[in-house]
Structures are given as structure tokens and as C-alpha cells.
C-alpha positions as CSV (number, residue, x, y, z in Angstrom):
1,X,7.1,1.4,13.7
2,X,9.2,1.3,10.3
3,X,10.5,-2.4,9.7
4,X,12.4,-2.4,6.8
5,X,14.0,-6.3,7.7
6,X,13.6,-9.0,9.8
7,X,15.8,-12.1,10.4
8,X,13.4,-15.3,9.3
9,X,14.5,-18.7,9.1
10,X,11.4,-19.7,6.3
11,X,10.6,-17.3,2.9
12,X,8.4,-14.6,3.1
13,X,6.5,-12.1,1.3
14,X,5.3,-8.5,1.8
15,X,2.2,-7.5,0.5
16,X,1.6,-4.1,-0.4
17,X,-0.9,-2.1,-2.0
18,X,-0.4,1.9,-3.4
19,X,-3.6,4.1,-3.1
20,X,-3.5,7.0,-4.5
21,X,-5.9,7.4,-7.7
22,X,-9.1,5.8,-6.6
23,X,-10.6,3.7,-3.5
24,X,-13.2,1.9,-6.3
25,X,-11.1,-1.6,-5.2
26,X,-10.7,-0.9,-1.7
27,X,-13.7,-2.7,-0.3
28,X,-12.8,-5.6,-2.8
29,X,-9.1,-6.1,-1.9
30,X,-10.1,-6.1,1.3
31,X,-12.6,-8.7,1.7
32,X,-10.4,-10.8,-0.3
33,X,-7.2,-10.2,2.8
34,X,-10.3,-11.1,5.4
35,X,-11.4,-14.2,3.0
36,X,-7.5,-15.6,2.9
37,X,-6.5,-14.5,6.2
38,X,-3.7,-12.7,4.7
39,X,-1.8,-9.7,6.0
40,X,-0.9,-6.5,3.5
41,X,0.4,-2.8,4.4
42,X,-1.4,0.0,2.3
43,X,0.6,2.6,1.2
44,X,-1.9,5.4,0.8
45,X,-1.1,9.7,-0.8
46,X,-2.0,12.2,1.9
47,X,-4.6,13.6,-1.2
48,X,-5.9,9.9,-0.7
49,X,-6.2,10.1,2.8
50,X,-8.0,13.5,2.8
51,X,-10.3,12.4,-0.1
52,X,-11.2,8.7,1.3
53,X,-11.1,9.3,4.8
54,X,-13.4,6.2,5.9
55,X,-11.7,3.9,3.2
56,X,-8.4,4.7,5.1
57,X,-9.5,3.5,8.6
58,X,-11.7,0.6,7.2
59,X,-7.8,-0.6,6.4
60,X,-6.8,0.5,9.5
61,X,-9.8,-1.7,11.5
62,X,-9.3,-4.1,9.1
63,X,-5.2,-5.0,11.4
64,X,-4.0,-3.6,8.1
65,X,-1.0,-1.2,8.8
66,X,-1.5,2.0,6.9
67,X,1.8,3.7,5.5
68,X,2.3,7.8,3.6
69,X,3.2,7.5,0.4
70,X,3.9,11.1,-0.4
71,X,1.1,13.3,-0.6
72,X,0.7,13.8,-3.9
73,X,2.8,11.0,-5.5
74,X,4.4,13.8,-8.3
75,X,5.4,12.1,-11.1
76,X,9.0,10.8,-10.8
77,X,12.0,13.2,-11.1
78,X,14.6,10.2,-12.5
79,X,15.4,9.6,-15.9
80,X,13.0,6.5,-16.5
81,X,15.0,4.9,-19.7
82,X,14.2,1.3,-21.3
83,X,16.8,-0.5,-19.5
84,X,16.3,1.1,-15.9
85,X,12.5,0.4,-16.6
86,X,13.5,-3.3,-17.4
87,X,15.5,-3.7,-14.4
């Protein structure tokens, strides 16, 4: 299920975490979520998921929801200038 808002009367964050290059600070991140009872989506590359197999479904047993994030993440097509990349 994609949830991209929800009504809330209090503040909230979203956590998130990319994975793409390495799982090295997989284990890590996650026993610091566990530790702090805290929730995070993982946003993981189909080359991540095919390389790290168990590290994606320690996230998923974990009650973290795991999301694509492109399969290869390509380096980005739009002009990156200095005031977009300050914005």
C-alpha cells in the first residue's frame, strides 16, 4: 500500500533510508530502530535487492516496510545547478 499522506492532528516524521551502494550499515541502523522503538521505510535498488537478499528481508522481519527505489538508481537526468541544489 502506497501512502503518500495522512490527516494527523500532532507532527510527524517519516523516516527513511536509501540502499543502494552497500548493506555494511544495515545491521547497525537496524538495531538502533529496535533499541528506540522507532519505525523507518527502506527504500532499497532492485541491484540491492538481488545483491543483499537476506539484508532485505532482515528489514522486512524487522515490521520495517521495504519500498523499489529504481533498480539501478542511474544518475539523475535533471540539470542539478547551485540554486536547485540549494533548494
Amino acid at each position: 500500500m502506497d501512502i503518500e499522506a495522512f490527516g494527523t492532528g500532532r507532527r510527524v516524521v517519516a523516516l527513511t533510508f536509501d540502499g543502494g551502494a552497500s548493506d555494511s550499515a544495515v545491521q547497525d541502523i537496524l538495531g538502533t530502530l529496535a533499541d528506540e522503538g522507532v519505525p523507518a521505510t527502506f527504500f532499497v535498488t532492485g541491484q540491492f535487492a538481488r545483491t543483499y537478499p537476506d539484508q532485505v528481508r532482515s528489514i522486512a522481519a524487522a515490521g520495517h516496510p521495504v519500498g523499489n527505489h529504481s533498480d539501478t538508481h542511474p544518475p539523475s537526468r535533471w540539470p542539478r545547478t547551485r540554486r536547485s541544489a540549494r533548494s
